[in-house]
N, C-alpha and C positions, 0 to 999 in steps of 0.2 A: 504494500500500500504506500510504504515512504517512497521507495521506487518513483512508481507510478504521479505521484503527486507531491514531487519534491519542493519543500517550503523554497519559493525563489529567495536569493539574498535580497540586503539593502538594495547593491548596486543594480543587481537584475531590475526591482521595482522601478529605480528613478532613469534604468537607459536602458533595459531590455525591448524588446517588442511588443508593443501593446495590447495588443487583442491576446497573443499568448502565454503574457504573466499575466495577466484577466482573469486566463481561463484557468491558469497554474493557481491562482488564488482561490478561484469559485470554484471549482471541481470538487474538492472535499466539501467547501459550504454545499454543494449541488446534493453532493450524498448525503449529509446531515439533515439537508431539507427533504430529502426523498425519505426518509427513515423516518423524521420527525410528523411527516403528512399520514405515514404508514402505518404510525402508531394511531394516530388519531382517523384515521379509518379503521384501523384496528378495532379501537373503543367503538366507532359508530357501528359495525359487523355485530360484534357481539351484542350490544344494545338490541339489533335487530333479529337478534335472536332469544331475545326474552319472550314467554307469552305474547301471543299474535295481541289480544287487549289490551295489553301494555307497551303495546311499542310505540304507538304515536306520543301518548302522551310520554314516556321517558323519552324519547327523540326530542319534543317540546321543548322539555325541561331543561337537556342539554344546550340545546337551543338558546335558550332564554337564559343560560348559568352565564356564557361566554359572553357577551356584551356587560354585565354586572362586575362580571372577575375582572375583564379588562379595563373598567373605569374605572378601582377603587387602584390596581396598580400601574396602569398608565403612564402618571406624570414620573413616578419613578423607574418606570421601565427606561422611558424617551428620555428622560433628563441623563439616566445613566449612559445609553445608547450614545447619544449626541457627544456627551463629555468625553466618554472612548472614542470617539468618532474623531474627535479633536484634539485635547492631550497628549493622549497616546501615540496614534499614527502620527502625529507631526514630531513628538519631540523622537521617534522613532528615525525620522526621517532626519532631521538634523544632528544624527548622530549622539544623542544623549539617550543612553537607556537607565539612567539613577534617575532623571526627571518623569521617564515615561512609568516607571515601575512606582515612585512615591502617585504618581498621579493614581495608579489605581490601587492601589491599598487606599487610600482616601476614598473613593469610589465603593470598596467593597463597606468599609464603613459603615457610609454613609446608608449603601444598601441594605445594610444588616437590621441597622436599625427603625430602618423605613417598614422593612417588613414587619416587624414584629408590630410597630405600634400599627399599619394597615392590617394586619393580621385580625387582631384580637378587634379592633373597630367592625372591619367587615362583616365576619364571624357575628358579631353583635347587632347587628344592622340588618344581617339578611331577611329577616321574616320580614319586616318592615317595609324591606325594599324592594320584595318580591309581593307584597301584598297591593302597592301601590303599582306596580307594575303590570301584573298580571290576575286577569280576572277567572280565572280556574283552577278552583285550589288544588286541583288533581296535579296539572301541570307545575304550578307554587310546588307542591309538595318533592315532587322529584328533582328541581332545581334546588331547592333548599338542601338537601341530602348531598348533594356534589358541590354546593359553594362553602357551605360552614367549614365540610373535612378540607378542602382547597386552602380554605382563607388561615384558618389555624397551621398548615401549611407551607405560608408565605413566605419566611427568610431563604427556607432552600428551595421556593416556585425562584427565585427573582435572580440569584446568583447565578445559576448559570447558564442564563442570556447574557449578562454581564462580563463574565469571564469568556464566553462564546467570543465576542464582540471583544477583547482585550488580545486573544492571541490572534485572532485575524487580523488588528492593526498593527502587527507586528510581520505580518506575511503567512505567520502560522496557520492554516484553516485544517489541516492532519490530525495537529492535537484535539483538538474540538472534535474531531470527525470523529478518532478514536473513543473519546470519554460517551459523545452520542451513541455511537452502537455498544457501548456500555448498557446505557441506562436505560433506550428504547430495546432496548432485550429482555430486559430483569421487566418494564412495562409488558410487551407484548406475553411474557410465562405469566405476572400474575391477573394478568384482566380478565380468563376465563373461570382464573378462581373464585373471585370475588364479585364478578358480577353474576355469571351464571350458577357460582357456588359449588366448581368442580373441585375436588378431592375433600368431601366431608365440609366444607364448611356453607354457611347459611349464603340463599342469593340474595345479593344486596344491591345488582342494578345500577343507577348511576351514582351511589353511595359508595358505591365499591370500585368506578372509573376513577371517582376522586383517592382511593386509599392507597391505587396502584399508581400512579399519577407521583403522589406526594412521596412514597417508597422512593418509586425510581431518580425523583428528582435528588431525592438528598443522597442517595448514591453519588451521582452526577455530582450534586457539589463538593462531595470529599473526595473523587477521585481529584478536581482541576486545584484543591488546594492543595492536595499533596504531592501534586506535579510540580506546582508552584514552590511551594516547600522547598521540593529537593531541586529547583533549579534548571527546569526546563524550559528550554529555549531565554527568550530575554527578558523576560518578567518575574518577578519574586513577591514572593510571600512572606514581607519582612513585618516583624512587632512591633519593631517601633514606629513605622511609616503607618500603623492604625489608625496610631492615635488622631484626632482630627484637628487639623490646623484651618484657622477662622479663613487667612487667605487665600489657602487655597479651597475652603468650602465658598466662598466666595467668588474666585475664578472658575471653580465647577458650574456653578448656579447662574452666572453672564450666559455661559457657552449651552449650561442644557435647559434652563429656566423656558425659551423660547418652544421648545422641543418637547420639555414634560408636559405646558399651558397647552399645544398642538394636541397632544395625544390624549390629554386628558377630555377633553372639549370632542375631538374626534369618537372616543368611547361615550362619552356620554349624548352623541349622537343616534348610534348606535341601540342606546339602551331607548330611546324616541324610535328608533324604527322598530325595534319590536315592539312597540306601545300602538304604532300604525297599524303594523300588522295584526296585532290583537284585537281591532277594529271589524277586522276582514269578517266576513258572512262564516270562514270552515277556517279558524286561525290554527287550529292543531295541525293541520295536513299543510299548511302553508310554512307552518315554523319549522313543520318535520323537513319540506321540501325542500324551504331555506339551507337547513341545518346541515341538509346530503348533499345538496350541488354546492354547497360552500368548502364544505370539507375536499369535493373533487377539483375543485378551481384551487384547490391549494396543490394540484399537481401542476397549473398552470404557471405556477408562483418559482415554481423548483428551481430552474435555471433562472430566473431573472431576479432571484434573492443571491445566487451565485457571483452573477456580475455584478451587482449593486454592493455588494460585500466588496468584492475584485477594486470598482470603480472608485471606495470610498476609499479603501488601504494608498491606493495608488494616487489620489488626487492629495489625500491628508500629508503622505509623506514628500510626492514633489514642491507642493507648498512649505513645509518645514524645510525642506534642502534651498528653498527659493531658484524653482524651476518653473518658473511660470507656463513658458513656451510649451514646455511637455505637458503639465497637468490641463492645459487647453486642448494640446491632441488627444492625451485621455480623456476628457469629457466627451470629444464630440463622435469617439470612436465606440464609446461606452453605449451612452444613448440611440446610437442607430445599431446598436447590437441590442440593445432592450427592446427596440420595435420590430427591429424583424424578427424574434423568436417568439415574441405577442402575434403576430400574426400567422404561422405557423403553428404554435398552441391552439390557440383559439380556434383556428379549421377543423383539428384534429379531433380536441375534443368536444365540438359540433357534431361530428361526425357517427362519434360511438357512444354519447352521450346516454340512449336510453339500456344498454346492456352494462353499461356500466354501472350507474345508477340500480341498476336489478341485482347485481353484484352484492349489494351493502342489505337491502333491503326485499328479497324475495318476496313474494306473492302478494307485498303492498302499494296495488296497481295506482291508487290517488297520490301515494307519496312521489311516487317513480313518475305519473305524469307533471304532477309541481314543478318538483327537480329538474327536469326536462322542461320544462317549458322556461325554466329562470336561468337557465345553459343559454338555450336560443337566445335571447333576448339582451341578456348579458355580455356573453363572447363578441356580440357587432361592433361592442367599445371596448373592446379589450387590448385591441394596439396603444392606443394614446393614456394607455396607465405606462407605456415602456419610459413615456417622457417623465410622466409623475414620478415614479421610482427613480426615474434617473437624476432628476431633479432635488429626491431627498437626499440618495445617495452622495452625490457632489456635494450640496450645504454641508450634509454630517462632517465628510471629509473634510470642509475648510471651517465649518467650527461656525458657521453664522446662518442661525435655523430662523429668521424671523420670515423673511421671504417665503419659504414652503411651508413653516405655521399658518402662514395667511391662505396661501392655495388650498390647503388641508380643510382650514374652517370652511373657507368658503364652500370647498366642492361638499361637504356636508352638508352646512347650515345652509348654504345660503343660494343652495341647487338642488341635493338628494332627497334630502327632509321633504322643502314645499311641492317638488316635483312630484315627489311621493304620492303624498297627500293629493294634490289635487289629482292627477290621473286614476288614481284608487280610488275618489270617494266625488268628486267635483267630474271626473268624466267615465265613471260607475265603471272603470276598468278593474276594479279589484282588485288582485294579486298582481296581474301584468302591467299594473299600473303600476305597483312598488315597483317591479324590477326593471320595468322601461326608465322611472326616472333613476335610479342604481345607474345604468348604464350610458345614460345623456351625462351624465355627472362627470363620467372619467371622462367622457369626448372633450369638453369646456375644458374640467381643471388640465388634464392634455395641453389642451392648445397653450394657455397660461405658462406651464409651465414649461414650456419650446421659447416662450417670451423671456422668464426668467432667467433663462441659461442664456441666452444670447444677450442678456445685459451684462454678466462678467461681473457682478457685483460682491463674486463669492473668489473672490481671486486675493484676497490677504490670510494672511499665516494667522493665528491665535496664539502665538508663544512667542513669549518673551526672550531676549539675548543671556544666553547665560549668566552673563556677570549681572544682570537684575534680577537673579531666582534667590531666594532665600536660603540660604544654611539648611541641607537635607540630610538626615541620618545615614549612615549607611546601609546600602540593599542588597549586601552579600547575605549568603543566608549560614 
């Protein structure tokens, strides 16, 4: 596998060839993200193999868990993301890895404790938040069973996207790759235990997606600290760099502040569209339908979270090196490599859409037709998210998220939401009414964001010159 998908160096990144340390970077994210979609197909299979009377509504539930879990950790997802995004890859690039390694020991911190206090909040919150949410205490009831065990959960849900995101802006995407088919393995043995209650123990449904979820993830996070630990690759897991220093929580919060508010506001969008669609005339078969062709667009995600991972390593660290010229060719090599694999995706899985879909969900022909119909509908704007992706990608890399915070609200709030709405309910389209505005949504923020990259406004470094960095511990380990 190291063979095959050899971590390029520094120098490769800042004067190699660019489509092919792209692809040297995203190859292993590509498999991570095939594994990570695999798992959570996985969970929807088995889901769909509970009692035929219990599948829509535990399909629901799932449904309806995933927008709540992603607004309460969001802004700390994004703020973490963005801060790696920046830090990291840039002082990677300019050659200082004591800066780039205190950077995320701050980081992991900072994550630590985020989780806990969102933990025990959310945990606390749920019944409440799924009461106002959702009018079907059947479906409430199975969400709530997967958010509480989730949210209690949270320090080891959060770390390792974090650490994912820390050895890739280093070039690394192998090690990540390795600790993922770690953790999505020990998930995929326990979900048949637990949900459907194979070898003796009780079924527990999507009570039991969350138990094998939170198992695997803190695997995951002890395997990347103890790599860390012992000093893999260029990142360390040092004790004293924990402790948190006000300037650089400071410097963190400039760079991912824009980026947590984005993602926060974007999930809590989100949590409005299943409020829409709880609206709908048949909302259980619509959220199941949601729930299955979202889970399959996340194969369409595979490769173009590969590049967009590739795109941000590569732009973060020619910025740090102060290579303008290059991080410009990388951009505009990146983004028409996000469009053309969008459109290609998107044929293909037009194509096979309804057997696949059957795949997950046998002999539940309303679900299977939903899913199918929010494919069609969807896939027609699925090229102009290559520019949106690319778009994020680039800011993360140079460290200045306010630009694609704005694209992001808007293609939610201020297009998906009212388009929603009024085609579902103002021109009596219903369900095709959510997904047709879903899909006008990315054409728009698209185009925007072809605008934004050709303004070049994302073309300064976020790190400071050496001699103005602060007295930093040592990060030998």
């Amino acid at each position: 596998m190291r063979e095959t998908f050899k971590t390029p160096s520094r120098e490769e990144i800042l004067s190699g060839p660019i489509f092919r340390t792209m692809v040297r970077i995203g190859g292993p994210a590509v498999i991570s993200s095939i594994l990570f979609t695999l798992y959570n197909l996985v969970d929807s299979a088995w889901i769909g193999r509970l009692p035929a009377e219990t599948v829509p509504l535990a399909s629901s539930g799932m449904s309806v868990s995933w927008p709540i879990f992603w607004f309460v950790v969001s802004f700390v997802a994004g703020f973490g993301g963005a801060a790696v995004g920046a830090l990291v890859t840039q002082h990677i690039g300019a050659g200082r890895p004591k800066e780039a390694t205190f950077a995320l020991n701050q980081l992991i911190s900072i994550s630590a404790v985020a989780g806990v206090v969102l933990g025990v909040a959310g945990c606390l919150l749920t019944p409440t938040l799924l009461s106002l949410l959702v009018a079907d205490p059947a479906i409430a009831a199975h969400a709530s069973k997967y958010l509480q065990i989730v949210f209690l959960g949270l320090p080891v849900m959060l770390l390792p996207q974090l650490l994912y995101f820390a050895f890739s802006a280093t070039g690394d995407t192998v090690t990540p790759l390795l600790v993922t088919v770690v953790g999505v393995g020990i998930n995929m043995v326990l979900d048949p235990l637990f949900i459907l209650g194979w070898g003796g123990l009780p079924q527990m449904g999507t009570q039991g997606v969350a138990i094998a979820t939170v198992i695997s993830q803190a695997i995951s996070t002890a395997v990347f600290l103890m790599l860390m630990r012992r000093g893999r690759g260029a990142l360390r897991l040092v004790r004293e760099a924990l402790c948190l220093r006000w300037t650089w929580l400071v410097k963190a919060l400039r760079i991912g502040f824009p980026s947590g508010i984005g993602q926060s506001a974007v999930a809590l969008g989100f949590i409005v569209l299943m409020v829409v669609i709880d609206r709908l005339d048949n909302p259980a078969i619509a959220y199941a339908g949601y729930g299955y062709a979202n889970r399959i667009f996340g194969l369409l995600f595979i490769a173009t979270q590969g590049i967009g991972i590739g795109l941000t390593t590569m732009v973060g660290q020619a910025l740090g090196a102060g290579m303008l010229a290059r991080a410009r060719e990388v951009v505009r090599k990146g983004v028409v490599a996000l469009f053309a694999i969008l459109v290609l995706e998107a044929g293909v899985i037009y194509l096979v859409r309804f057997p696949l879909i059957a795949l997950f969900v046998p002999g539940q022909d309303e679900i299977i037709r939903e899913a199918a119909r929010f494919i069609e509908i969807f896939a027609a704007g699925m090229p102009f998210l290559g520019a949106f992706f690319g778009a994020e990608a680039v800011f993360r890399g140079s460290g200045h998220n306010m630009l694609p915070m704005a694209i992001g609200l808007a293609r939610l709030w201020g297009l998906r939401l009212p388009l929603a709405y009024l085609f579902a309910f103002g021109l009596r389209m219903q369900a095709d009414g959510i997904w047709l505005g879903m899909s006008l949504s990315n054409v728009v923020s698209g185009l925007a964001s072809i605008g934004v990259l050709l303004s070049r406004r994302w073309q300064r470094s976020r790190i400071e010159t050496p001699a103005s960095e602060e007295s930093l511990p040592e990060t030998s380990s």
